[in-house]
Every structure is written in structure tokens, then in C-alpha cells.
C-alpha positions as CSV (number, residue, x, y, z in Angstrom):
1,X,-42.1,32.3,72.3
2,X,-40.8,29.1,71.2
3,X,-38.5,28.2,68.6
4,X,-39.9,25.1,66.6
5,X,-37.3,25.3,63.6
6,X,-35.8,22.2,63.6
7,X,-32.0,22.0,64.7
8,X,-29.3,20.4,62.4
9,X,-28.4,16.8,63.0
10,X,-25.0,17.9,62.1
11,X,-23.3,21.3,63.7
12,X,-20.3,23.4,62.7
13,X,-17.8,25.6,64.3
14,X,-14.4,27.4,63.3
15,X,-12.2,28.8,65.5
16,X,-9.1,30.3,64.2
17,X,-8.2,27.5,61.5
18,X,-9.8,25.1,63.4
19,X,-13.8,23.6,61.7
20,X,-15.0,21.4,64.6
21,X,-17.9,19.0,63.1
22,X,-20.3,17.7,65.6
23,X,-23.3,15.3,65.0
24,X,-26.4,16.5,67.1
25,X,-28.4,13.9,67.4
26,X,-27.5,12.7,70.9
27,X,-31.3,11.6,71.7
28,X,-30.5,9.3,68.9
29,X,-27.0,8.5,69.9
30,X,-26.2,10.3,66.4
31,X,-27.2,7.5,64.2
32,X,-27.0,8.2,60.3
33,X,-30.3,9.0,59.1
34,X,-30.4,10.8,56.0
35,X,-30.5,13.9,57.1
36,X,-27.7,13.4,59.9
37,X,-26.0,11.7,56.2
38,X,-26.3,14.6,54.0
39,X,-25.7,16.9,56.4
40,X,-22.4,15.2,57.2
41,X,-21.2,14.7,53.6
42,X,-21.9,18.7,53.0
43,X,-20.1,19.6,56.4
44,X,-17.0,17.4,55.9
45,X,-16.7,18.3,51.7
46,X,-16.9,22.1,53.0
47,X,-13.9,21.8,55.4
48,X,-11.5,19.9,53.1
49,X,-12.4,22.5,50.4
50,X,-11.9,25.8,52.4
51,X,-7.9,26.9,52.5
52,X,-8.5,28.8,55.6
53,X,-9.5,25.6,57.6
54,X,-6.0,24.0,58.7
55,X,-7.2,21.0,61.2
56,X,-10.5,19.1,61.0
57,X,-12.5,17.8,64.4
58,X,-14.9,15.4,64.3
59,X,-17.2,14.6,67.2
60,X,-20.5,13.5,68.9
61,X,-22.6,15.0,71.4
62,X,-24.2,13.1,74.3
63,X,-23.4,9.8,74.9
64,X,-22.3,8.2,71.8
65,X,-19.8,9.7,68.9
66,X,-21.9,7.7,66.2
67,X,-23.7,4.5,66.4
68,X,-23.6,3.9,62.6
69,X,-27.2,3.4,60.5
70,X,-30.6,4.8,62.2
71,X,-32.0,1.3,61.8
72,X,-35.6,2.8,62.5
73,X,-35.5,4.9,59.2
74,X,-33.4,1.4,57.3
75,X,-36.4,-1.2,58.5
76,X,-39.0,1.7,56.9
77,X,-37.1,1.7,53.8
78,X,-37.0,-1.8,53.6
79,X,-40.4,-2.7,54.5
80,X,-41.6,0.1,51.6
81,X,-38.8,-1.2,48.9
82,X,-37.6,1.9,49.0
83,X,-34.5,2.3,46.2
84,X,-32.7,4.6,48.3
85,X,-31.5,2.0,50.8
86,X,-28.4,0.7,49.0
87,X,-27.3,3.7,47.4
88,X,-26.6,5.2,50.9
89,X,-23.5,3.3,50.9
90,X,-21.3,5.1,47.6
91,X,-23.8,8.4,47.5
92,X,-23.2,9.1,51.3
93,X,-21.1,6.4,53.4
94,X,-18.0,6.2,51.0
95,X,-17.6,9.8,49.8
96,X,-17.6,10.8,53.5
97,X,-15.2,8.4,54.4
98,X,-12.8,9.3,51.2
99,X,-12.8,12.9,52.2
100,X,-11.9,12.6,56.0
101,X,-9.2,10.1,55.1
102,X,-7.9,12.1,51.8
103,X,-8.8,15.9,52.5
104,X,-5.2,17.9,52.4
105,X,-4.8,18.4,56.3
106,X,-5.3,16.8,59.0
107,X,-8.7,14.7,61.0
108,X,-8.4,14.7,64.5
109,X,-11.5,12.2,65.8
110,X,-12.7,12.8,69.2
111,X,-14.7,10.1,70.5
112,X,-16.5,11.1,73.0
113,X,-18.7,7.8,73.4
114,X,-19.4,4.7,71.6
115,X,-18.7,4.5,67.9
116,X,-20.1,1.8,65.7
117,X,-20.4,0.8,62.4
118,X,-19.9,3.3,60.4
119,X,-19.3,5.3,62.9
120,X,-16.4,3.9,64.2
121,X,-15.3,3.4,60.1
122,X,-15.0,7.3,60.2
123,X,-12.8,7.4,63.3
124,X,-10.6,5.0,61.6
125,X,-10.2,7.4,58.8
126,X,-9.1,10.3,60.9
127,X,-5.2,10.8,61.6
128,X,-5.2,10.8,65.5
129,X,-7.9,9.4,67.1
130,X,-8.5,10.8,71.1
131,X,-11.1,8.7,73.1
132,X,-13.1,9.3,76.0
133,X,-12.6,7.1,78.9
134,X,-16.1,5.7,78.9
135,X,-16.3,5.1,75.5
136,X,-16.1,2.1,73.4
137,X,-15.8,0.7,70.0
138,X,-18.5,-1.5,68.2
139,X,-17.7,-3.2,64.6
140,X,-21.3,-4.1,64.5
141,X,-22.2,-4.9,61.0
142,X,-22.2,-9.0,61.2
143,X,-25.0,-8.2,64.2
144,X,-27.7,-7.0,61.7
145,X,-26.3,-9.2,58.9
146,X,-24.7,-6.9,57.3
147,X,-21.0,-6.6,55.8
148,X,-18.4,-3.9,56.6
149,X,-19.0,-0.5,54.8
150,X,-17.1,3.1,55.0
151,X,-13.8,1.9,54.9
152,X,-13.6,-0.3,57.9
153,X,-12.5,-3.7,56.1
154,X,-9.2,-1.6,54.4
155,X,-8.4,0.7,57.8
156,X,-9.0,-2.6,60.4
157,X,-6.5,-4.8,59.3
158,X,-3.4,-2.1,58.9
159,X,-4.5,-0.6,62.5
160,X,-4.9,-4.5,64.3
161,X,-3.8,-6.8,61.8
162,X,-5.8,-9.2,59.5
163,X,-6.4,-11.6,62.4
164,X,-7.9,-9.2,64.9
165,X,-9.5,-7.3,62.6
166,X,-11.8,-10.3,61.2
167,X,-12.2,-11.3,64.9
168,X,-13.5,-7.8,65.7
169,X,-15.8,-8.1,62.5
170,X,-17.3,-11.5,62.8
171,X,-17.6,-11.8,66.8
172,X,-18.6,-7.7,67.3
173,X,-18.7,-6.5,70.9
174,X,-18.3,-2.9,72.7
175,X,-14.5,-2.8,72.8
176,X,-13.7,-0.3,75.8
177,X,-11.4,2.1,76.3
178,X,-8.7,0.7,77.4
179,X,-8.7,-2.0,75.1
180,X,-8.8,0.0,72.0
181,X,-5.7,2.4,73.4
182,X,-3.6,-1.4,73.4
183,X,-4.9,-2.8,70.2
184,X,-3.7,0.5,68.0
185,X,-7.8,1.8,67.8
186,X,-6.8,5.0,69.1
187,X,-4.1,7.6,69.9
188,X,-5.0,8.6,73.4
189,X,-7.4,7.8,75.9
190,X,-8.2,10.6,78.3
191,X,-10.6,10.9,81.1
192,X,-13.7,12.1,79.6
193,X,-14.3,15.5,81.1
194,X,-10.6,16.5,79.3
195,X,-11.3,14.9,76.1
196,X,-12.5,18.4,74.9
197,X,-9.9,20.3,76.6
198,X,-6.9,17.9,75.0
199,X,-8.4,18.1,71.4
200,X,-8.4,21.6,71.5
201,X,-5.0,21.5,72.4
202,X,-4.0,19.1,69.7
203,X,-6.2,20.3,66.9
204,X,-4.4,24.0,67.5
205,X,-0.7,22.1,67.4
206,X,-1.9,20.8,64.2
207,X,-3.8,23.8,63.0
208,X,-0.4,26.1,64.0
209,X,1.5,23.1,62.2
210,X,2.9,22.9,58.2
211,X,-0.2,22.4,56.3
212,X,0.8,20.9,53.0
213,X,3.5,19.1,55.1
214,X,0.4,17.4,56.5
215,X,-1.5,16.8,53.6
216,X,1.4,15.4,51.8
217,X,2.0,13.0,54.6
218,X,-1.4,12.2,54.8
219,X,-1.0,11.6,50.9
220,X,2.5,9.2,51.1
221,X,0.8,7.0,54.0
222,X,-2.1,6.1,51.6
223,X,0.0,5.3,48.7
224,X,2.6,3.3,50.4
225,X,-0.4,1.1,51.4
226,X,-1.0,0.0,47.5
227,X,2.1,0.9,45.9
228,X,5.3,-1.3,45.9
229,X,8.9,0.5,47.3
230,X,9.7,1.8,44.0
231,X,6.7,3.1,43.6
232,X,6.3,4.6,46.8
233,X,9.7,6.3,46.4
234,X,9.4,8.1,43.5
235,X,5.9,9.3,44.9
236,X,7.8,10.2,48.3
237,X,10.3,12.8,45.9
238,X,7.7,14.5,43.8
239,X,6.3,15.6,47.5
240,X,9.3,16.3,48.3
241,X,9.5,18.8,45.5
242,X,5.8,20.1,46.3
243,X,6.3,20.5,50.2
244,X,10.2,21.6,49.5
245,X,8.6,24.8,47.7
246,X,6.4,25.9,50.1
247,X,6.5,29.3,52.5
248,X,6.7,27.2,55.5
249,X,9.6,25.1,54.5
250,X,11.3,28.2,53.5
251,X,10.3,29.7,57.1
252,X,11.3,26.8,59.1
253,X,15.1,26.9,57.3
254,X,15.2,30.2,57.9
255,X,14.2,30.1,61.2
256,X,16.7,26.5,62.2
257,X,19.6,28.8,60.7
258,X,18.3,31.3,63.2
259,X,17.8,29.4,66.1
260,X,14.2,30.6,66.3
261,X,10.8,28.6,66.2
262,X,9.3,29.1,63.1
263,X,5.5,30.3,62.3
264,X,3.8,28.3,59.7
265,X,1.1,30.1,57.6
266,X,0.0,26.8,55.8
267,X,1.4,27.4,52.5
């Protein structure tokens, strides 16, 4: 008997502390529909709001990580007026992007194939970004006459500069691999049939790792990027005195003075 109930666009999975996110729409190349959209939203808000969840994933399946917008669904909502069209953007494209970038621990993306438009915007607001060898980076808004959404015009120019990153906008292309490892796009490029194999490794590191440490990091690197040094000093000591309270710091003294490794709980 076959199963007709439709799968999610979006998938996922927790092991240990570990909530791996995976779009599912690889006949599709996982564009953003609006399902794939709210689906995404609902998967990425549940993983920055459960405690036990320590390290975030995010992934494609098939042959693309994301190709941004499913233009089929956009040109039938523009062809029918539709009012939905432009609030995609702050009801779906910039809350997603807020909580990957802000959630308190860390965003590992793994790109397992091309990522564009908003799709590579959301790689941009993970911490550590490990691509596949065949993959590929696309800025592809100004190629359906369209401007830069989910973060990408504020994360391009402090990973590239201002330069490259209106040269990357205005003149898009597939940027490969290789390319994106030398420009600052990504971490790590790894041959692809290890890219799951090394994010496992690095999401348990992280998930093993100092979990307010992380998000407080996380947390100081955004607000250095708006705040002047005075500012971002007296932001950098009342973290201090958050992260200097916490189990783990107590654990990893403890455990210095002892000349053992420490085990962090994420507290």
C-alpha cells in the first residue's frame, strides 16, 4: 500500500544535543516556497528555543543546499496580485535569518550544494560555514531584478569587504568552491562525500563545547559590529559577568587547577 501523505519540505533530527535541519525539496533544489518557508521559520524558532539543543545544523539534500525563492510559486503570485508576495520578506525571510544569526548557541551551515539568494543569506548567518567540494555560491538577486534580502547586504561586506561584496551583488555568478574558501565565504571546504562525516564531527565539538560561552560570543561579535569601542567594552564585561557565573566556567577552573579536561553541561 502506498503512502500518499505528503513529506515535509523541511526535516528534523536531534542527536544528543545536536537538531540537524534539512530542507527536502531536492527535486526543487530546495527553493523557498511557502511551505518550504514556514516550515523553516517553525523548525529554526524551535531549536534556538529548546535548552537541550546545544549546536544547530543546517543543510540541503540533493544537489543544492537552497536556491533562494521558488520563482514558479513568486511569478503566480505576481501574475494574480497576490498580497502575500512582499510580506515574505519580514514575515518569513528576516525572522529566519535573525534567529540563526542571534539564537544563544551555535549555527554550523553545511552546504552541501549550491546556495543562492537567500539561501546563501542564511549560510552567511551561521557561525562556521563547511562546504562541499562541488558546491558553489550564487548572490543572485540583481538577476531577477531584485535587491538583496535576509541579511546578505549586512553579512557580505564584513565577510569580503564592501568592494567584493557589491561586485558579487551586482555582477552574480556561481562562485565555486574553491573560490569561496579564499574570499572568507566559508570555513572549510571538504570533499563532498566527508562533508557529512566532518559536520558531525564539528557540530559534536561544539555541542560538547560551553554553551552560554557560545551564545555570548555569538552576542559580542554582533554588537561590536554597531557599537563603538566603549560601547563594546562595557557590553564585553557584563558577559563577562553572565558567562563568569556559569557551571561550566566553574568546571573548567576546577578542572585547569586539576590538570583534567573539563565536561561542559551547557550552563
Amino acid at each position: 500500500m502506498s503512502d500518499d501523505t505528503p513529506r515535509s519540505p523541511v526535516s528534523t533530527s536531534t542527536d544528543g544535543a545536536i537538531r540537524t535541519i534539512r530542507l527536502t525539496r531536492p527535486d526543487a533544489m530546495n527553493a523557498l516556497d511557502l511551505a518550504t518557508k514556514t516550515a523553516l521559520l517553525e523548525a529554526v524558532l524551535g531549536a534556538a528555543e529548546d535548552d537541550a539543543v546545544r549546536c544547530v545544523v543546517l543543510t540541503g539534500s540533493g544537489r543544492a543546499f537552497c536556491v533562494g525563492q521558488d520563482l514558479r510559486e513568486h511569478i503566480t503570485l505576481q501574475q494574480t496580485r497576490d498580497p502575500s508576495l512582499w510580506r515574505t520578506v519580514p514575515e518569513h525571510y528576516n525572522p529566519i535569518a535573525t534567529s540563526l544569526a542571534t539564537m544563544p548557541k551555535p549555527v554550523i551551515a553545511a552546504i552541501n550544494g549550491v546556495a543562492a539568494g537567500a539561501g546563501a543569506a542564511f549560510t552567511f548567518a551561521a557561525d562556521l560555514r563547511l562546504m562541499a567540494a562541488s558546491a558553489g555560491i550564487n548572490l543572485a538577486f540583481a538577476g531577477i531584478a531584485l535587491s538583496a534580502d535576509s541579511g546578505s547586504s549586512w553579512w557580505l561586506p564584513r565577510l569580503v569587504g564592501v568592494a567584493k561584496a557589491k561586485e558579487l551583488l551586482l555582477l552574480p555568478r556561481t562562485v565555486p568552491a574553491q573560490e569561496c574558501l579564499d574570499l572568507g565565504l566559508v570555513t572549510e571546504v571538504v570533499p563532498d562525500e566527508e562533508l557529512e562525516a566532518r559536520t558531525a564531527d564539528l557540530a559534536g565539538r561544539l555541542a560538547a563545547g560551553p554553551t552560554v560561552a557560545y551564545g555570548a560570543i555569538r552576542r559580542a561579535v554582533a554588537y561590536s559590529a554597531t557599537h563603538d569601542l566603549a560601547e563594546s567594552l562595557a557590553f564585553e564585561s557584563s558577559l563577562m559577568d553572565l558567562t563568569g557565573g556559569t557551571a561550566d566556567h566553574e568546571a573548567a577552573v576546577t578542572s585547569f587547577i586539576a590538570k583534567q579536561r573539563p565536561v561542559f553541561e551547557g550552563r
